[in-house]
N, C-alpha and C positions, 0 to 999 in steps of 0.2 A: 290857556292859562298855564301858566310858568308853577314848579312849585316841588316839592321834595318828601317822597315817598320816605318812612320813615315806623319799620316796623308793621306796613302793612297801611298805614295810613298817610291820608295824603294832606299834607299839611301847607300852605301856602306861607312864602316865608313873610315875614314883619317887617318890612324894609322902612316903616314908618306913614305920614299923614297917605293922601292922596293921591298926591303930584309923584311919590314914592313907589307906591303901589302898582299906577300905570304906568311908570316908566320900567320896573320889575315884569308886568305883564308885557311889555311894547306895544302899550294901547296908544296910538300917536293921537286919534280923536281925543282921547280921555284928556290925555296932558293937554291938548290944544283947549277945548273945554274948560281945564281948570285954570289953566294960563291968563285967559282972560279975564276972571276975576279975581284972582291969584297972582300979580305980576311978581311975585317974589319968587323966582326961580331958583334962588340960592339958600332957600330954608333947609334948615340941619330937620335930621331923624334925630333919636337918643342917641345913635353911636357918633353923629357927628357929619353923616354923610348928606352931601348936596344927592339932587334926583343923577345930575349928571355924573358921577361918581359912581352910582349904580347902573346908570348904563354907560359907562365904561366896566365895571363889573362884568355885566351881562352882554359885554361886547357888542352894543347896535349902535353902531354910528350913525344912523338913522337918528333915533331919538337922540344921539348927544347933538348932532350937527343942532336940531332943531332945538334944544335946549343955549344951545351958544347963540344960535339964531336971537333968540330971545333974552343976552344979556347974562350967560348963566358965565359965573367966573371960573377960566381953566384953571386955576392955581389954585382954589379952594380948597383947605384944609380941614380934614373929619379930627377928631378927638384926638389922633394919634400922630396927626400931623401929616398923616398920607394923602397927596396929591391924584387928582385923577391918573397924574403921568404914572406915578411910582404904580399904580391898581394897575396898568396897563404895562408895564413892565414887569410886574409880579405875573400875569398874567402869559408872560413870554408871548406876546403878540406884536410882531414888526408891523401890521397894518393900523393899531390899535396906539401903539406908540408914536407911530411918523403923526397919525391923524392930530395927536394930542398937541407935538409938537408945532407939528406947523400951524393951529391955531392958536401958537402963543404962548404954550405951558414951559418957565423958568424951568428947564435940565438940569436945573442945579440946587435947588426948591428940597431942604432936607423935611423928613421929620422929626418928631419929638425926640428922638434917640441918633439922631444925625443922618439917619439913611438917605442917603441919594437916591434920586435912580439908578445912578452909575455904579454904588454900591450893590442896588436891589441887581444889575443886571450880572454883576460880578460876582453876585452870590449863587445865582441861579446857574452862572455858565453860559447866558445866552451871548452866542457869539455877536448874532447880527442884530439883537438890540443893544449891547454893549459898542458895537461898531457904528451903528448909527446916531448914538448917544454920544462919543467921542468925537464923533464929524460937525456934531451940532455944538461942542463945545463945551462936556461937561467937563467939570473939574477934576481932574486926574488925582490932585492934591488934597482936596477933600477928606474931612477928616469927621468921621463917627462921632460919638459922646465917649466913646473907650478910645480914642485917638486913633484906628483905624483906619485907613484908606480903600479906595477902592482894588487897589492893588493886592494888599494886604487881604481881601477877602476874598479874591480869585487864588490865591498862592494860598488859602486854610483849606477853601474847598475843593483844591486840587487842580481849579477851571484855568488851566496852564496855558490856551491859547487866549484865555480872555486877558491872561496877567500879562503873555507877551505884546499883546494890542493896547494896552495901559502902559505896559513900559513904553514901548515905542513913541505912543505919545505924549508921554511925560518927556522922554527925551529930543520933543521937537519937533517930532515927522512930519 
């Protein structure tokens, strides 16, 4: 069992109903169990998140494949408007990202505050998810809720090959 020591105790964290919980534990039975009388694969916790969502969190492609398997929507949006993609690029994970993408998740898909992925990758400095996000066609031109681009948040936080890999393909490469 999965879970976060915290001052000595061991607290398991609250990711929400069931279908949350064993996807937080990567109990594949459990989900598969609850799946079956439970076909709503795409139910919110309080903060908004789908189970696939968490495991993209918790990085097991395993249980996401098997949650898509069964209808679960890549684009789904938690409370704040973050996409499995964007958790998987916050995440700086290139196997976690392609996986996202290639079953279908819009790279271009902002949230409540406009972030892209492409933004989340240029924020973070991630070369090879910023490069991989680019190839697949996100919007260079993209623009945050403060007018911001993905550009513009690589050249705040210094991430100068990620800005030059944004310019370049703004300029057409």
């Amino acid at each position: 069992m999965r879970g976060i020591v915290i001052l000595g105790c061991y607290c398991v964290m609250a990711f929400g109903g069931v279908l949350h919980e064993a996807t937080y534990e990567g109990n594949i039975e459990k989900i598969q169990s609850y799946i079956q009388t439970h076909p709503n694969v795409d139910e919110q916790n309080e903060a908004g998140l789908s189970a696939l969502h968490v495991a993209i969190k918790m990085g097991d492609l395993k249980i996401a494949q098997l949650l898509l398997d069964k209808g679960a929507d890549i684009n789904a949006q938690d409370l704040q408007g973050n996409t499995p993609l964007i958790l998987a690029v916050k995440k700086k994970n290139i196997e976690l990202v392609t996986f996202v993408v290639l079953h279908g998740a819009d790279v271009n898909l902002a949230n409540k505050d406009g972030i892209s992925p492409l933004h989340q990758a240029a924020f973070s400095g991630n070369e090879e998810v910023a490069d991989f996000l680019l190839k697949a066609k996100a919007d260079t031109q993209a623009r945050n809720n403060d007018g911001a681009t993905p550009y513009d948040f690589a050249m705040a936080k210094k991430n100068l090959i990620v800005a030059q890999m944004i310019k370049l393909y703004m300029m057409g490469k």
